[in-house]
Phi, psi and omega in degrees: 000140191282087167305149181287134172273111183304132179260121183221115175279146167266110220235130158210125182295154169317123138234147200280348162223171205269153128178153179323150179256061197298320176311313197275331185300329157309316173275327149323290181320320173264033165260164201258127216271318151312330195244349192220133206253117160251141150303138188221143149192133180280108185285355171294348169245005152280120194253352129266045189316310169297356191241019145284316164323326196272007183260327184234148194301135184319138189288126175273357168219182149234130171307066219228126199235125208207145192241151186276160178113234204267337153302335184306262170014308193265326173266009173285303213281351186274313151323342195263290192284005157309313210270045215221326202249000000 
């Protein structure tokens, strides 16, 4: 019998510069793939990200991956509505 895959979105927040989110691609990557459906989303490539939220079936945890400065922000305010919704 097929266990259900839990879905764990993963988050990087808006930055006014690039870099890889290698942390969360690391956690992907060890999650066991049988058991966990993972999400990745970049918000430098989204254009709502919190009102995306409400298009997809709940997630069971989140992920957030943040740089000091001006990301905080973004992963405050993304976060605040993952746990809203």
């Amino acid at each position: 019998m097929a266990q259900a895959h839990h879905r764990v979105l993963l988050y990087n927040p808006w930055a006014s510069f690039y870099t890889q989110p290698l942390g969360l691609i690391a956690i992907a990557a060890s999650l066991d793939s049988e058991r966990f459906e993972t999400v990745l989303w970049d918000a430098r490539l989204l254009d709502d990200p919190a009102a995306d939220l409400a298009g997809m079936e709940a997630p069971l945890c989140l992920g957030v991956s943040v740089l000091s400065g001006p990301p905080i922000a973004d992963a405050i305010a993304f976060s605040l509505a993952f746990k809203e919704r």
